[in-house]
N, CA, C and O atoms as a DFTB+ gen file, in Angstrom:
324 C
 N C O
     1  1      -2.909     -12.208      -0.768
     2  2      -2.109     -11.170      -0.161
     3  2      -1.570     -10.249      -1.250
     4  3      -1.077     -10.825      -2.219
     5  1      -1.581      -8.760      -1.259
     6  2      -1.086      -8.235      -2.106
     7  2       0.337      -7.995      -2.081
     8  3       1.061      -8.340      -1.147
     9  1       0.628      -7.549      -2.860
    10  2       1.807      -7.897      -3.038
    11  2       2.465      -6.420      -3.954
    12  3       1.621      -6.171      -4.815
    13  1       3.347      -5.654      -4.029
    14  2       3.896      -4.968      -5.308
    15  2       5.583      -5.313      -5.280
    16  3       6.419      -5.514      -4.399
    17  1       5.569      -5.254      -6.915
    18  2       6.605      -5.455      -7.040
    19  2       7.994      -4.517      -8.040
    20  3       7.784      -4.207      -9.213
    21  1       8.877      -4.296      -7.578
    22  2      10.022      -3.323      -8.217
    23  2      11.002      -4.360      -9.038
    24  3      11.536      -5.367      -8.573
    25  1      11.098      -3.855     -10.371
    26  2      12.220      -4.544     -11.326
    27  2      13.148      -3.274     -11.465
    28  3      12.703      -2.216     -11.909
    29  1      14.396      -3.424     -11.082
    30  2      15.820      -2.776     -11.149
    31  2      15.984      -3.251     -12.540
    32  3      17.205      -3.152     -12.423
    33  1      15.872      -3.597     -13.520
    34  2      16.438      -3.976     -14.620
    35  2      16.989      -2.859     -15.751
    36  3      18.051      -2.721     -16.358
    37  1      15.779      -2.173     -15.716
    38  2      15.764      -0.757     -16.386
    39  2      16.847       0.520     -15.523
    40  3      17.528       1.362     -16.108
    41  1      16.758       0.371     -14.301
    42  2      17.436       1.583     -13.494
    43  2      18.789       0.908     -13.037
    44  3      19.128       1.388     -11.955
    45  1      19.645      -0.011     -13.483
    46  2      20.454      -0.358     -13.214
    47  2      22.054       0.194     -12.882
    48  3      22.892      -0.202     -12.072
    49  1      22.066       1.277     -13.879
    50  2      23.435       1.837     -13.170
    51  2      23.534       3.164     -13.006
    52  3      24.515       3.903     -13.082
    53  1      21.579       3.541     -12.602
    54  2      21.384       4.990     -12.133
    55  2      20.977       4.871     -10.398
    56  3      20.042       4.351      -9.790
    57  1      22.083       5.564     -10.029
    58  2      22.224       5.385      -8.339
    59  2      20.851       6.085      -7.538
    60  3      20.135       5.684      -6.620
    61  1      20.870       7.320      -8.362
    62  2      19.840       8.125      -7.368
    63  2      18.556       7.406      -7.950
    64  3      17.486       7.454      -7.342
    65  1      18.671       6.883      -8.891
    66  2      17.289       6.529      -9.295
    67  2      16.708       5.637      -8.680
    68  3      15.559       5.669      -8.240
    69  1      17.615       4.639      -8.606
    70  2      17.613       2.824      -7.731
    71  2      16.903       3.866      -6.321
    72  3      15.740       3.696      -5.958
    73  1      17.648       4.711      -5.791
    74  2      17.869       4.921      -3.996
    75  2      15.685       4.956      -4.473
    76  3      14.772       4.185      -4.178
    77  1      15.728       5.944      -5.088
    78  2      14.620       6.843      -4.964
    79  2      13.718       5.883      -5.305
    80  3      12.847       5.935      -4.437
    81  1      13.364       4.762      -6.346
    82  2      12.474       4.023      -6.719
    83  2      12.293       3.236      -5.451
    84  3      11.131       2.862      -5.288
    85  1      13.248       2.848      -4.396
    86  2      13.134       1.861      -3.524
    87  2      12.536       2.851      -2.376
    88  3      11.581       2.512      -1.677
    89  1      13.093       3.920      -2.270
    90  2      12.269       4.198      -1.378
    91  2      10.957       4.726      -1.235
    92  3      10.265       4.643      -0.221
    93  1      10.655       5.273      -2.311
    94  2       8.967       5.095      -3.072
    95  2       8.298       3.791      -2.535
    96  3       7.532       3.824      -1.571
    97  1       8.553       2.872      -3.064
    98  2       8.163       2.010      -3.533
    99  2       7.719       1.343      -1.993
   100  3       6.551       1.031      -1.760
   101  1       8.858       1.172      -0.959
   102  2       8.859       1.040       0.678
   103  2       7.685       1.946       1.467
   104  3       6.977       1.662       2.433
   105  1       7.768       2.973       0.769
   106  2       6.621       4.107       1.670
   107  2       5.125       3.697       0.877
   108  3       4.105       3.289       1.431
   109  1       5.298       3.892      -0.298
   110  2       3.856       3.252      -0.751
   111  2       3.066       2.094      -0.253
   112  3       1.870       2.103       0.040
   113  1       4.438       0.447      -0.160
   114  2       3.799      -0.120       0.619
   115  2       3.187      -0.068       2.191
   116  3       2.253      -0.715       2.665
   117  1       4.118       1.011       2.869
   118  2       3.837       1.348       4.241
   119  2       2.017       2.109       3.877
   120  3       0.998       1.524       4.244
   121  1       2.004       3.166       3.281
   122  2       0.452       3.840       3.153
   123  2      -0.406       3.005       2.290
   124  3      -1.612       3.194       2.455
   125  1      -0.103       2.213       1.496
   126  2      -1.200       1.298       1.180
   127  2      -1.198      -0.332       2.257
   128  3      -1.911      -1.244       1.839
   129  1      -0.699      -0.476       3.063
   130  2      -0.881      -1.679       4.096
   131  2      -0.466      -2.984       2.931
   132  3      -1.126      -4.011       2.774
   133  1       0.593      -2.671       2.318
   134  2       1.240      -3.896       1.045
   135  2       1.668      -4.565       2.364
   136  3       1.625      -3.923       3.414
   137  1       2.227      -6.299       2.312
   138  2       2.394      -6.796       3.317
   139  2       4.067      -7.602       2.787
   140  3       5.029      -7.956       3.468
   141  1       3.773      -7.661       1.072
   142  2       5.046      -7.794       0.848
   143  2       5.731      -6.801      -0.287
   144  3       4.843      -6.181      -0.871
   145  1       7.003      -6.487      -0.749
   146  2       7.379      -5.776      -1.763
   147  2       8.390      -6.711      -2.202
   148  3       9.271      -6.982      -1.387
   149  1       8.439      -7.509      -3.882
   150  2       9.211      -8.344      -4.405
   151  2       9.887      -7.101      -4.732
   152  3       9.250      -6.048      -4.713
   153  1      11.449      -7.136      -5.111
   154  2      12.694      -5.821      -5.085
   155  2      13.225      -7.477      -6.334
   156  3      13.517      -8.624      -5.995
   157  1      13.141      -6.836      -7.769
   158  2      14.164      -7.744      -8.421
   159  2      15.204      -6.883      -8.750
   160  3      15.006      -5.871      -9.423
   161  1      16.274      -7.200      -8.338
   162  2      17.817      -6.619      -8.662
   163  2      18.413      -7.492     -10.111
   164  3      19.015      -6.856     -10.976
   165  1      18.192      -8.881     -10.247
   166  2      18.430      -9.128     -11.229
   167  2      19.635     -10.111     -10.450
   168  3      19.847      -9.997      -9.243
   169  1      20.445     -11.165     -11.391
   170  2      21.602     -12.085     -11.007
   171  2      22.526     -11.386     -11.400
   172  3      23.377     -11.039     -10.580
   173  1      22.624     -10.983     -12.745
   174  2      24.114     -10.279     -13.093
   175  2      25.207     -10.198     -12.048
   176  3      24.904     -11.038     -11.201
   177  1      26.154      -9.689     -11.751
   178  2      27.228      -9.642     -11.119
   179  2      27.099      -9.896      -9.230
   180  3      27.821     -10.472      -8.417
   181  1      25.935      -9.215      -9.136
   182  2      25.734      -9.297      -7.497
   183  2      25.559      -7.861      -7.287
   184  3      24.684      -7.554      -6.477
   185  1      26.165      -6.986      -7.811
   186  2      26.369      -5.735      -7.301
   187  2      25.337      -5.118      -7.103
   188  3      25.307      -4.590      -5.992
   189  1      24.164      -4.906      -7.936
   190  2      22.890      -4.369      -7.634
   191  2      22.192      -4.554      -6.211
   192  3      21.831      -3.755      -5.347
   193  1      22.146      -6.133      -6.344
   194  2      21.666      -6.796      -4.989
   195  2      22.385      -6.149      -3.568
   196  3      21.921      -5.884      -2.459
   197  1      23.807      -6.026      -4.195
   198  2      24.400      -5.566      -2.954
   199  2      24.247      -3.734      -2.682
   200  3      24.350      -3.267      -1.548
   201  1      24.095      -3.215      -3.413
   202  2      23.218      -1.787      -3.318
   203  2      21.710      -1.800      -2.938
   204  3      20.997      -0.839      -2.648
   205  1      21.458      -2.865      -2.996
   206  2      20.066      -2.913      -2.745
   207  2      20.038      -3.162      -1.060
   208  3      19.743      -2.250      -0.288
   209  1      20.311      -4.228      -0.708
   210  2      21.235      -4.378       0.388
   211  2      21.201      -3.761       1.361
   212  3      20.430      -3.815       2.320
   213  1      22.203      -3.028       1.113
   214  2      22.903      -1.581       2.132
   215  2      21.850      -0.487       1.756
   216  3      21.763       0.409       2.596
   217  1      21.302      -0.411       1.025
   218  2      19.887       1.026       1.454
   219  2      19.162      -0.089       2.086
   220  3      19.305      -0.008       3.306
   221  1      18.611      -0.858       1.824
   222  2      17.124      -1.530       3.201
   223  2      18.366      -1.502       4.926
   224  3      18.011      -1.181       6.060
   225  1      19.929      -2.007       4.421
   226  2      19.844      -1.727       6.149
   227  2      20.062       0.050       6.199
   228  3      19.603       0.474       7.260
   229  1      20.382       0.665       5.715
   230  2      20.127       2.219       5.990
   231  2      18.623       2.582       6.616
   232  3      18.226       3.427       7.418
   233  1      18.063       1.648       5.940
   234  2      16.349       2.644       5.909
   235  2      15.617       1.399       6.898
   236  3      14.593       0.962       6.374
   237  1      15.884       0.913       7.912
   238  2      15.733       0.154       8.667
   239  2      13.991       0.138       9.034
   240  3      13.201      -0.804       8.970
   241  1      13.794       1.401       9.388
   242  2      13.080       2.000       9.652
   243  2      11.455       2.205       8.993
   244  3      10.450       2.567       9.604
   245  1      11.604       1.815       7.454
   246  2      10.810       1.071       7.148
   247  2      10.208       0.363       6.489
   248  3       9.413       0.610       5.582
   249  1      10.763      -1.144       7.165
   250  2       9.974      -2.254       6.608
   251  2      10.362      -2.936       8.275
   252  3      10.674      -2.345       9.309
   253  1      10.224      -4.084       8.050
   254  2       9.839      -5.307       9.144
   255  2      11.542      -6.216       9.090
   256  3      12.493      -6.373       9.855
   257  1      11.153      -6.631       7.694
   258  2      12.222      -7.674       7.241
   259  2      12.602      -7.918       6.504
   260  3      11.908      -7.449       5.602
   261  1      13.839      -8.731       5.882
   262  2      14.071      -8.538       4.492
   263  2      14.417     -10.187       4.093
   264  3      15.123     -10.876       4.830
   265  1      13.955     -10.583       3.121
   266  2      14.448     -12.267       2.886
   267  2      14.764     -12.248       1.285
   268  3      14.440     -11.451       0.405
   269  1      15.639     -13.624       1.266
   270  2      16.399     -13.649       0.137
   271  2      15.605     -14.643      -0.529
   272  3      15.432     -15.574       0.258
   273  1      15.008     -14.872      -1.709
   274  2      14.566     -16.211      -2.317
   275  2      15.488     -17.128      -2.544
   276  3      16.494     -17.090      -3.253
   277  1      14.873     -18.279      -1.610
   278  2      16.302     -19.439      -1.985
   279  2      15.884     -20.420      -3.273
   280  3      16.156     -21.611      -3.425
   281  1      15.300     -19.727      -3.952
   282  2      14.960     -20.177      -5.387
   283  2      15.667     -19.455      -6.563
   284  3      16.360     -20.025      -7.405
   285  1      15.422     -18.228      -6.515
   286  2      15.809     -17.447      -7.313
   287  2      16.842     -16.143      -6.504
   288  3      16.260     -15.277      -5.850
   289  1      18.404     -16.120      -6.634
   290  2      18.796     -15.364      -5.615
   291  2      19.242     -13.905      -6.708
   292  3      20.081     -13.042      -6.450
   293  1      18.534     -13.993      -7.715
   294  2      18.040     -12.262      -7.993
   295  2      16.717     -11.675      -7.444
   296  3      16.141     -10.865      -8.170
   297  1      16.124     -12.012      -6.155
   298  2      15.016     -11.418      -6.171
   299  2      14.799     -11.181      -4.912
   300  3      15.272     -12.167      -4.347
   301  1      14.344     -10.427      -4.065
   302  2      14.432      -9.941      -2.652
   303  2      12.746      -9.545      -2.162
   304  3      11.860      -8.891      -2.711
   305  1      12.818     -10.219      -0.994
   306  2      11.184      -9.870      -0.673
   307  2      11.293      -8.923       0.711
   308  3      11.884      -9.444       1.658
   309  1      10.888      -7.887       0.847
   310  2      10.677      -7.024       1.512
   311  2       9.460      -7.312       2.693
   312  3       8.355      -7.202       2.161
   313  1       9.389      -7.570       3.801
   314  2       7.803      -7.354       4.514
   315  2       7.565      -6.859       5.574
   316  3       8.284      -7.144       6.532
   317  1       6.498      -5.982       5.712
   318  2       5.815      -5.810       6.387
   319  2       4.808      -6.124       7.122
   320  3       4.056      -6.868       6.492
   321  1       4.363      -5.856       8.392
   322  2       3.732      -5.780       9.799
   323  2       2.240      -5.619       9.450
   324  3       1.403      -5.523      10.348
């Protein structure tokens, strides 16, 4: 299954950048038929994760679902339909 994946590590305390890479990144998987998108925010404080967060429920619209790794809870899997 393919898969792409986004590291926040580098864009970390640039807002428009985070918004804009994620939502790239969401539409690409929508026009290439990606089925999942790994989103690493990173552990640090939480806060990223929680910006990360609140844009997927803003942008509802498109993806499917959103799950948390209960392995690693810096890392967020995105999927699609």
């Amino acid at each position: 299954m393919k898969k792409i994946t986004l590291d926040l590590h580098d864009i970390f305390n640039k807002h428009r950048e985070i918004e804009k890479s994620l939502r790239d990144v969401l539409v690409r998987a929508r026009q290439e038929k990606v089925k999942i998108v790994e989103i690493i925010p990173g552990k640090g404080s939480g806060q990223l994760k929680k910006r990360v967060l609140k844009f997927l429920e803003r942008n509802r619209d498109l993806y499917d679902r959103v799950d948390k790794d209960s392995k690693n809870w810096g890392r967020l899997f995105v999927r699609f339909k």
